[in-house]
Structure formats: structure tokens, C-alpha cells
C-alpha positions in Angstrom: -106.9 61.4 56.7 -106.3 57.8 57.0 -106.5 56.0 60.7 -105.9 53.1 61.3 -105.7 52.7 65.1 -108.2 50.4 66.8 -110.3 50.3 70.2 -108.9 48.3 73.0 -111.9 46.3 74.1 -112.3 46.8 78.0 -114.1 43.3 78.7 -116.2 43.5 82.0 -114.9 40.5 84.8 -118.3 38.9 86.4 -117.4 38.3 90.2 -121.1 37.8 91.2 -121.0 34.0 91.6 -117.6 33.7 93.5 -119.2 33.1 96.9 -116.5 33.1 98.9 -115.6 36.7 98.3 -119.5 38.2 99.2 -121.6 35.6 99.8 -124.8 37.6 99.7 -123.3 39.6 96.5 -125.7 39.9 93.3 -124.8 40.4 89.8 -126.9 43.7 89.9 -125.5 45.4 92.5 -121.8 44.8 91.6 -119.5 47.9 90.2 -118.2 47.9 87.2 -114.9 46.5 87.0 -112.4 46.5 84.2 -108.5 45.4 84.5 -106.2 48.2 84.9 -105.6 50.0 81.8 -101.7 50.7 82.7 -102.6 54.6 83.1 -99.1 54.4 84.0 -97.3 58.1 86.0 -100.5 59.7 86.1 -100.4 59.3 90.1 -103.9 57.8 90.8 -105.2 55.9 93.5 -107.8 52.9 92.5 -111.1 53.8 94.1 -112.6 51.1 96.6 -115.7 49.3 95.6 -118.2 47.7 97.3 -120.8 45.1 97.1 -124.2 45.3 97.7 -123.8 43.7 101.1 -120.9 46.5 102.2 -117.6 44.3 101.8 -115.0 45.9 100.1 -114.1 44.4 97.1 -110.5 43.4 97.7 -108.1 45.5 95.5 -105.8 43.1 93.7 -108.9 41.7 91.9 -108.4 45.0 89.7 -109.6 48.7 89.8 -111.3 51.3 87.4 -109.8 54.9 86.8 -113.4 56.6 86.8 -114.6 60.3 85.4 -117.8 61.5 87.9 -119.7 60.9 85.1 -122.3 58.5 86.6 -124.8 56.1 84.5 -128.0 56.3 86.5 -130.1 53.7 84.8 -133.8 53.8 84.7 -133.9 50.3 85.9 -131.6 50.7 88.6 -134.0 54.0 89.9 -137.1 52.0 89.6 -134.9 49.5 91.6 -133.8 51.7 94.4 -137.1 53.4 94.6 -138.3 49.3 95.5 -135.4 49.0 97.8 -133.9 46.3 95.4 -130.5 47.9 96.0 -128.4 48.2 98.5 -127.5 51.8 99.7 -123.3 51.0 98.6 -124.4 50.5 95.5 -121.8 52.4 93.4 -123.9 53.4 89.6 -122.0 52.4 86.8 -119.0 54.7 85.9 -117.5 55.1 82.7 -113.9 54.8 82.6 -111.0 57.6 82.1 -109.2 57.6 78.7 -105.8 57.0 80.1 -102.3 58.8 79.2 -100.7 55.9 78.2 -101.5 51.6 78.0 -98.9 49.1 76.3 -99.4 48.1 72.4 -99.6 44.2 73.2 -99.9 42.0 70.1 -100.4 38.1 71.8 -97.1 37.6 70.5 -95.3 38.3 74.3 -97.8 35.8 75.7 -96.6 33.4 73.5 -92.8 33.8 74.0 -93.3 34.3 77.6 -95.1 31.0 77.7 -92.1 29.6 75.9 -89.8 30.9 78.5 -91.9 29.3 81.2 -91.8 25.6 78.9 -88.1 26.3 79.2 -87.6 26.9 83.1 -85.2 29.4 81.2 -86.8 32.6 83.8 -83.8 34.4 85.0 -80.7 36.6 83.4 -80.5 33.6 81.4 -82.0 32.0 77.9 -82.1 32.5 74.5 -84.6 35.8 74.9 -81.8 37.8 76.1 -79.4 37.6 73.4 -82.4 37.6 70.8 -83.4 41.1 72.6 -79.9 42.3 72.4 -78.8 41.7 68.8 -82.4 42.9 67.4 -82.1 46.1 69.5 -78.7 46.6 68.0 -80.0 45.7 64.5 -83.0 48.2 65.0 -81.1 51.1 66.2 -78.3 50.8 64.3 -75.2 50.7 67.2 -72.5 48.5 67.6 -73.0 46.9 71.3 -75.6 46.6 73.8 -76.6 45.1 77.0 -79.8 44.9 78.9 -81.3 46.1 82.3 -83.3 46.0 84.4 -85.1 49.6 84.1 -84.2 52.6 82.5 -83.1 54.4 85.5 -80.1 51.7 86.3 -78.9 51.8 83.0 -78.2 55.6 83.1 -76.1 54.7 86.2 -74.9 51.8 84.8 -73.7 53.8 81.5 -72.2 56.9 83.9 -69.9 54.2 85.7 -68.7 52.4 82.7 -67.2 56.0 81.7 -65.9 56.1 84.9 -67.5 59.2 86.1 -67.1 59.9 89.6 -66.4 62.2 92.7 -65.0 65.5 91.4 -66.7 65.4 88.3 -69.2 68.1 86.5 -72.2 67.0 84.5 -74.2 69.1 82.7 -78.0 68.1 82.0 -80.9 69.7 81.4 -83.1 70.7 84.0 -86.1 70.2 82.1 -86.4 65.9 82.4 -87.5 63.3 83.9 -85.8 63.3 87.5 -83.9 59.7 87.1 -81.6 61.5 84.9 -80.2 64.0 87.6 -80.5 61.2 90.2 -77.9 59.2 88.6 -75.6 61.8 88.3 -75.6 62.2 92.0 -75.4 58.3 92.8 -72.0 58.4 91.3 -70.7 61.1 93.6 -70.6 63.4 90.5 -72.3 67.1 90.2 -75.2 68.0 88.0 -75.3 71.5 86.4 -78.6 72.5 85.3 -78.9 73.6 81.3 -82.3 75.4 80.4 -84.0 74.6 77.1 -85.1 75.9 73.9 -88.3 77.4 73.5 -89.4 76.0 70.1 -88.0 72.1 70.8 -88.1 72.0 74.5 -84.7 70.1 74.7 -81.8 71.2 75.7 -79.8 74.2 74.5 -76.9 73.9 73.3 -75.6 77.7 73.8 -76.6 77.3 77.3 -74.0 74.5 77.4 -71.6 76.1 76.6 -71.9 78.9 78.9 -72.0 76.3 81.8 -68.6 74.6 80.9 -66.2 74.9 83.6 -62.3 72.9 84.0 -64.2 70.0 86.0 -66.8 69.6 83.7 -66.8 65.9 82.4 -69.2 64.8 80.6 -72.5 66.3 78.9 -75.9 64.5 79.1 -78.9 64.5 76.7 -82.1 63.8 77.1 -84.5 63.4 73.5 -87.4 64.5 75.6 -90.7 63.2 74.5 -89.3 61.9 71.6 -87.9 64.8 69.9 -84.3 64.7 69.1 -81.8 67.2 70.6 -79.2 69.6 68.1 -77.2 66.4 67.8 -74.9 68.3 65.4 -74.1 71.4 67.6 -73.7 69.1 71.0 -71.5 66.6 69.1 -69.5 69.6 68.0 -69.2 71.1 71.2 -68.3 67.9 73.1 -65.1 67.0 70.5 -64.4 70.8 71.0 -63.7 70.5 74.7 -63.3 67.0 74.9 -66.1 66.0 77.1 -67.6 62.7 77.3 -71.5 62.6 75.2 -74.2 60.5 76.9 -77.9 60.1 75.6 -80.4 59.5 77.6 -83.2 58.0 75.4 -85.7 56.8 77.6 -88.3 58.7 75.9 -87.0 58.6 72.1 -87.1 54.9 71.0 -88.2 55.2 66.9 -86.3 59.0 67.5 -83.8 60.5 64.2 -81.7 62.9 63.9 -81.5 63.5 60.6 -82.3 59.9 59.1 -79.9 58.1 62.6 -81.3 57.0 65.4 -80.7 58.6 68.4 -78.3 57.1 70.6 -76.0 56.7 68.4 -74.0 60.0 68.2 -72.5 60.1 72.3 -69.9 57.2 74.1 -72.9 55.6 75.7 -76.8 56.0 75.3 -79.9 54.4 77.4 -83.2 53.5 76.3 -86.1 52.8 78.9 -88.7 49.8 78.4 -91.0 50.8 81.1 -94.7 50.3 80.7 -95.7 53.6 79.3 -92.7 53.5 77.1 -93.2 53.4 72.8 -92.0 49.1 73.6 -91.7 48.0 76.8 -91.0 45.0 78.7 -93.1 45.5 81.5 -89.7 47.0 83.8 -86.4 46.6 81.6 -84.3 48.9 79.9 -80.4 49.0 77.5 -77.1 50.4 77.6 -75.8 50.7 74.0 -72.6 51.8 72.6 -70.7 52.6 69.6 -67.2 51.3 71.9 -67.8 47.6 72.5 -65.4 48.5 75.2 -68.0 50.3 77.8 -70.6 48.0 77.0 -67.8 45.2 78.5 -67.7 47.3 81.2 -71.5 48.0 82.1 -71.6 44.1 81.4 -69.4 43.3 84.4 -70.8 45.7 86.2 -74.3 44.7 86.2 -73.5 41.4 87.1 -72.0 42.1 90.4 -68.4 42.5 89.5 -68.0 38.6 88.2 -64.7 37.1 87.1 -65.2 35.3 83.8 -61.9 33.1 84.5 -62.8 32.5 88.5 -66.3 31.2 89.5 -68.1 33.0 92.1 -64.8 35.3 92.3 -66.0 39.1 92.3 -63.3 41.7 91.4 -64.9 45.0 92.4 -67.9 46.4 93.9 -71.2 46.4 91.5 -74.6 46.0 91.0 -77.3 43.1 90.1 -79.2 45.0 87.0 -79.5 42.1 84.8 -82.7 41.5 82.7 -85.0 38.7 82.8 -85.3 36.2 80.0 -88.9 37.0 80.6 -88.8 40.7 79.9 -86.5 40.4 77.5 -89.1 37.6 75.4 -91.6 40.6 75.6 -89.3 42.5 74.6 -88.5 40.7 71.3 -92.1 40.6 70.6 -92.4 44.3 70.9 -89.5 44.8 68.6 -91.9 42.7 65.3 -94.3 45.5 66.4 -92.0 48.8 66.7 -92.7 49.9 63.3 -96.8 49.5 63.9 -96.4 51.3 67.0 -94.8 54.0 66.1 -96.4 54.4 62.8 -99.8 54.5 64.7 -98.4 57.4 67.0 -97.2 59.0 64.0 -101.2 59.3 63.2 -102.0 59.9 66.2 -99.9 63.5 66.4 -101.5 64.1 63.1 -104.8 64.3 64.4 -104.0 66.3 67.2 -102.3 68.4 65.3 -105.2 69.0 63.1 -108.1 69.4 65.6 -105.7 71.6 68.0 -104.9 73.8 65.4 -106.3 77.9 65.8 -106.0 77.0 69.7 -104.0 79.1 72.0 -101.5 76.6 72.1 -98.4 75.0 70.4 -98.0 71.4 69.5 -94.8 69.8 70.6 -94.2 68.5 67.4 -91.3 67.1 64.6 -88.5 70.1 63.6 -86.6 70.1 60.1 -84.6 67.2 60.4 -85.9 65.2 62.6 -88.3 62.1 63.2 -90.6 62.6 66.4 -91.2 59.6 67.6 -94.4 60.9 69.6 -93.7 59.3 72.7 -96.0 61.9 74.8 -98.1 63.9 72.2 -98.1 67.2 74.5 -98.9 70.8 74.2 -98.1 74.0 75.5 -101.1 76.7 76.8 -100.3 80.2 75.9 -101.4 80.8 79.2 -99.9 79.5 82.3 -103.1 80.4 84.3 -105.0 78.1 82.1 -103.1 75.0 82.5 -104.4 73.7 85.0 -108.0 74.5 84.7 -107.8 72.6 81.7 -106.9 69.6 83.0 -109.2 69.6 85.8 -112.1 69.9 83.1 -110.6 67.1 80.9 -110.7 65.2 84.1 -114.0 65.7 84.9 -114.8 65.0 81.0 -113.0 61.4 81.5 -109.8 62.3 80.1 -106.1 61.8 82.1 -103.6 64.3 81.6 -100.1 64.7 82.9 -98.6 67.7 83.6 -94.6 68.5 82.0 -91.8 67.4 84.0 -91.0 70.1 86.7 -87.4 71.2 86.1 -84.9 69.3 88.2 -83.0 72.6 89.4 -86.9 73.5 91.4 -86.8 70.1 92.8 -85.7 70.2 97.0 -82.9 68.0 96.8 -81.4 69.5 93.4 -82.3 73.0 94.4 -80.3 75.7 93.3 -81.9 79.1 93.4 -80.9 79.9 89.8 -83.5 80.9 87.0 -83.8 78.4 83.8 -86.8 80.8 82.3 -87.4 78.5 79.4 -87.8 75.2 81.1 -89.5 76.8 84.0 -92.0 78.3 81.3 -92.6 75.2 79.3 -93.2 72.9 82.8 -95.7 75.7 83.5 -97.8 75.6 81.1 -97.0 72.4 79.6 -99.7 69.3 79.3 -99.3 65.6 78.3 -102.5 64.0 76.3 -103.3 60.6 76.1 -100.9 59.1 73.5 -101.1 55.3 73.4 -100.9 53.4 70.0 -104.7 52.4 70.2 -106.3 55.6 71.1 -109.0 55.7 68.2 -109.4 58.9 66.0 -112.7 59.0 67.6 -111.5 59.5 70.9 -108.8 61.9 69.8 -111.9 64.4 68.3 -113.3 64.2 71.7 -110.1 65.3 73.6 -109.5 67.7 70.8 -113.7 69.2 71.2 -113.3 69.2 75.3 -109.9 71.1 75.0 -111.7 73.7 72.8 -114.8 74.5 74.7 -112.5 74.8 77.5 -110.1 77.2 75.9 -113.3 79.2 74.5 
């Protein structure tokens, strides 16, 4: 099978001259040290390191995720056995293969270099509207407007429907917590949906079942990049004339049936976080088929502004706006999408090969649909097993994340019902590293250290 992802090289930074951080410091006794690989939601805390003469070495000069593993050399024995080396010495550690690091192609660098030429480093500039209009090109949606982060434009698009106090939304319970959040933040009510077993998104029968006369709107999520039963959701949304919002955060490169996602509710949301398919470092877009909301989010998220009256402010809103910085890497991410997602698309493949036989299922693509691969993830057969497993791939060097917990177990959304399905799935559900340049190399050694596990 044919691979073309690369290696990342992890260069090593040399702070064993830079006297005024350890003056008595050598370049033999110093840690390894390698910039921070943008392991990004896998909750980890840098380690502290030290130099030979004790000082800690001060944290924002970078940090390594580390495995236990430990690299005693034979020099460095001989060397502590002549009391060369100082007792802190920390022995070389290899580093973690992380969940997730951004595809960067040199290209952002070079637009964000242009912004700074410019002074153009605000919610201004030409990067913005270049962002915009190739995002709506890409996707294939008639109007759009960027954020900030993902999690803002979800609230963003709930308001510019005008939901409110009084009002029902059903979501599944199975996502990301932002998406439940929001529904609170605008006084409305979440109603938990549970999921299907062979997808993992949201069912639309159990929809159905939890319509009620103040239900208002409906809210999908294309978890981990797999599209939602657009067709039955669509259907049942014109049938009882609820409003449709996508949440996409996870599904940018997702179809449903050769469209893009997003395209099929009033209003949909994509997320450019750092872990995200493209990113902008923090960023995200509201997009519409009704130029008409996206006015509305647009005067929204720039604190309520009159465009006839300067500095006159008609109703009480917000400050989401993107930067023209964010949205320059953004535009540079967008020349990439199709290499990034093409790579993942390989990525799955292998996994999918080497994981096969295992007591487990890989989340993977459905009749119909285009998986987008955000998180390549599995599901144990065995919820005793999960997390074992990633305890041993941790100790192996390799970061996991476990699935979302469902929103209706969470304290502040907590409901006492059962949701069987998406309490099933977030038990015994696991997230492997899935970033565009994890090599086929290091996807046979996840794949090998599942297996002896599972065996």
C-alpha cells in the first residue's frame, strides 16, 4: 500500500552556552529538549528539568512529553561512575508519539510575515476576506464569517437563529462538551439524544422520540469526522419544522453523500483549533446557506455595531472577530486541505489494516460517506480493557485520548437518564494518534503494541 506521509524532524535546541540561564551548565549534563509537539487535549503536564547544577530549567523555553523509557548511555555510566555528572542529571528520554500536531507547510510563516509588513494584525486586512471566500469556495455554502474559536461560533450561530429562554434543543450526548455549553449560554435547554452503535453519531429515531411542543431546534455533531444520517435528520426537521444546526468542528473534508457537511441545516460551525484537520492556531466559522443569519452573526460578533452610526451599538453582543493573523494561516492551510486530508485518508488505511482480527472495531467511513479521519479511534470489545491499554501504549511512548464522556454523565448537565449506546462507546472507546505526518512506520508500532496488549 502506498504512503506517502513523512517524519516531522524534532530538532534538539542547545541551551548549554546561554550563561545567564545556568552559569555552571554543561552541554553533557543538559536534558533533552525538543519544542512542544502540540500534543494538544491529551491533558499533560510538561515535566521540569534540570541542569547539572540543580536550577530548573525555566518552562517557557519548551518541554518534552516523555515515555519512561530511559537512554542510559554507556558513556554517561562510565561518566557517573567518575562523578562527571551531577546527581539531577535527567538520562535522555525519548519522546511520546503525540495524538495530534498541526500539518504546517512554511506557507503560514510566510503570510503571517506579510501581515506583520502590513501592520494589518487585527479583525482587519485582506487575510480575512481571503479566508472567508476560499472557505466558502471549499465547502460549497453560500455565506460565511469568521471567529474566534469553534466554541463562540456555535453560540454565535444559536443566537443568529434567535434561540433563547423557553426553547428545547436536542443534541447528542455523546460530543465534545462546547456543544451543550452553548445551548445553555443562551438560556435554552439541551435534551440529550444517544447514538448509534455502528456510526457513533447521533440517532435519528432517538430524535424523534425526544420531540416535544418547545422543542426548537435540532443540533448535529459529525463526530470525528464521520457524517450524521443527513437525509433522515433533514427529513425529520422539515417534518416538524425545527431549526437544523451542524456542529462541524470535527468534520472539515466530511461528505455526505458527495456534499460537504454543513451544508444541509440553517447554520453550521467549523472549528480551527490546533488539533483540528486545518487550523489557525485558535479560530473558527459560521457558515450558512441564508446570507441572512450570517448578517446577523456578523453584527453580533462585532459587538452590536451600527454600520450607518460610528461607534453607535444597537444591542447587546459579543467581540468574536478573527485576527487577520489567524485568518493568513488559515488561508495557507486551505492550499494544503486536500494533502492533509488525503494523508489521513492513508493513515486510517493502515490502521485499519494492522488492527484488523483485533477485538475491536474501527470507527471508520459508512456507505455514502467520506470520513474525513479527524481522530482515527477504535472501540475495545471489552470495556475492562480500555484502559489497560492505554496505560501500556503510554508506557510504550504512545498518547491516547480516551472518547468524549457523554454530556448527560457530566455534573452540570446531569440528568439521571440512561443513553446505553453513548455511554457504551465512551467506555470503551480510544483515540490514536492521527496527525497528517505520523509515518507508516510509526503507525506498525502502535498497531504491534496494541496487539501484544490485546493478546
Amino acid at each position: 500500500m502506498a504512503y506517502a506521509c513523512g517524519v516531522l524532524d524534532m530538532p534538539r535546541i542547545n541551551y548549554g552556552r546561554t550563561r545567564s540561564l545556568a552559569p555552571t551548565c554543561t552541554e553533557a549534563a543538559l536534558p533533552l529538549i525538543v519544542p512542544h509537539p502540540v500534543s494538544l487535549g491529551s491533558g499533560w503536564v510538561p515535566e521540569q528539568h534540570i541542569f547539572s547544577n540543580g536550577t530548573p530549567l525555566p518552562q517557557h523555553h519548551g518541554a518534552i512529553k516523555t515515555s519512561t523509557r530511559f537512554d542510559y548511555s554507556s558513556s554517561h555510566r562510565a561518566n557517573r561512575q567518575k562523578g562527571r555528572v551531577h546527581k539531577h542529571f535527567q538520562p535522555k528520554q525519548q519522546p511520546m508519539i503525540p495524538v495530534y500536531k498541526p500539518f504546517l507547510t512554511g506557507r503560514e510563516k510566510e503570510y503571517v510575515n506579510r501581515c506583520l509588513d502590513s501592520t494589518w494584525i487585527s479583525s482587519k486586512g485582506d487575510y480575512i476576506e481571503r479566508f472567508e471566500s476560499g472557505f466558502i469556495d471549499y465547502v460549497g455554502i453560500a455565506a460565511a464569517t469568521t471567529v474566534c474559536n469553534g466554541t463562540v461560533a456555535l453560540h454565535l450561530a444559536l443566537e443568529a437563529l434567535g434561540i433563547g429562554q423557553g426553547d428545547e434543543v436536542i443534541v447528542p450526548s455523546l460530543t465534545y462538551i462546547a456543544s451543550v455549553n452553548t445551548i445553555l449560554q443562551t438560556q435554552a435547554k439541551p435534551v440529550f439524544a444517544d447514538s448509534r452503535a455502528d456510526s457513533w453519531q447521533v440517532d435519528p429515531d432517538d430524535i424523534r422520540r425526544k420531540i416535544t411542543p418547545r422543542t426548537r431546534a435540532v443540533m448535529v455533531v459529525h463526530l470525528y469526522g464521520l457524517p450524521c444520517d443527513m437525509e433522515s435528520i433533514v427529513e425529520l426537521c422539515r417534518e416538524h419544522g425545527l431549526l437544523l444546526i451542524e456542529d462541524c468542528a470535527e468534520a472539515f473534508g466530511t461528505l455526505y453523500r458527495d456534499q460537504h457537511v454543513g451544508t444541509f441545516g440553517d447554520v453550521a460551525t467549523f472549528s480551527f483549533y490546533g488539533n483540528k484537520t486545518i487550523t489557525t492556531g485558535e479560530g473558527g466559522m459560521v457558515v450558512s446557506t441564508d446570507p441572512r443569519v450570517i448578517e446577523k452573526a456578523i453584527h453580533l460578533k462585532t459587538q452590536g455595531v451600527s454600520r450607518s452610526r460610528e461607534y453607535w451599538h444597537d444591542t447587546l453582543a459579543y467581540n468574536y472577530r478573527m485576527t487577520n493573523i489567524c485568518a493568513a494561516i488559515g488561508v495557507a492551510q486551505l492550499e494544503a486541505a486536500e494533502t492533509i486530508l488525503a494523508r489521513k485518508r492513508e493513515i486510517a488505511a493502515c490502521y485499519r489494516e494492522r488492527l484488523r482480527g483485533l477485538p475491536l472495531s474501527f470507527h471508520d467511513t459508512l456507505p455514502g460517506t467520506r470520513h474525513s479521519f479527524w481522530m482515527c479511534s477504535i472501540a475495545l470489545n471489552d470495556p475492562l480493557a480500555r484502559d489497560p491499554l492505554r496505560a501500556h501504549l503510554r508506557n510504550a511512548g504512545i498518547d491516547t485520548r480516551p472518547v468524549f464522556h457523554p454530556a448527560h454523565t457530566m455534573p452540570h448537565h446531569a440528568t439521571g437518564e440512561s443513553l446505553p449506546v453513548a455511554e457504551s462507546i465512551s467506555a470503551r472507546g480510544i483515540n490514536l494518534p492521527s496527525y497528517p505526518d505520523l509515518s507508516e512506520s510509526e503507525v506498525e508500532t502502535i498497531c504491534a503494541t496494541i496487539s501484544r496488549a490485546l493478546s
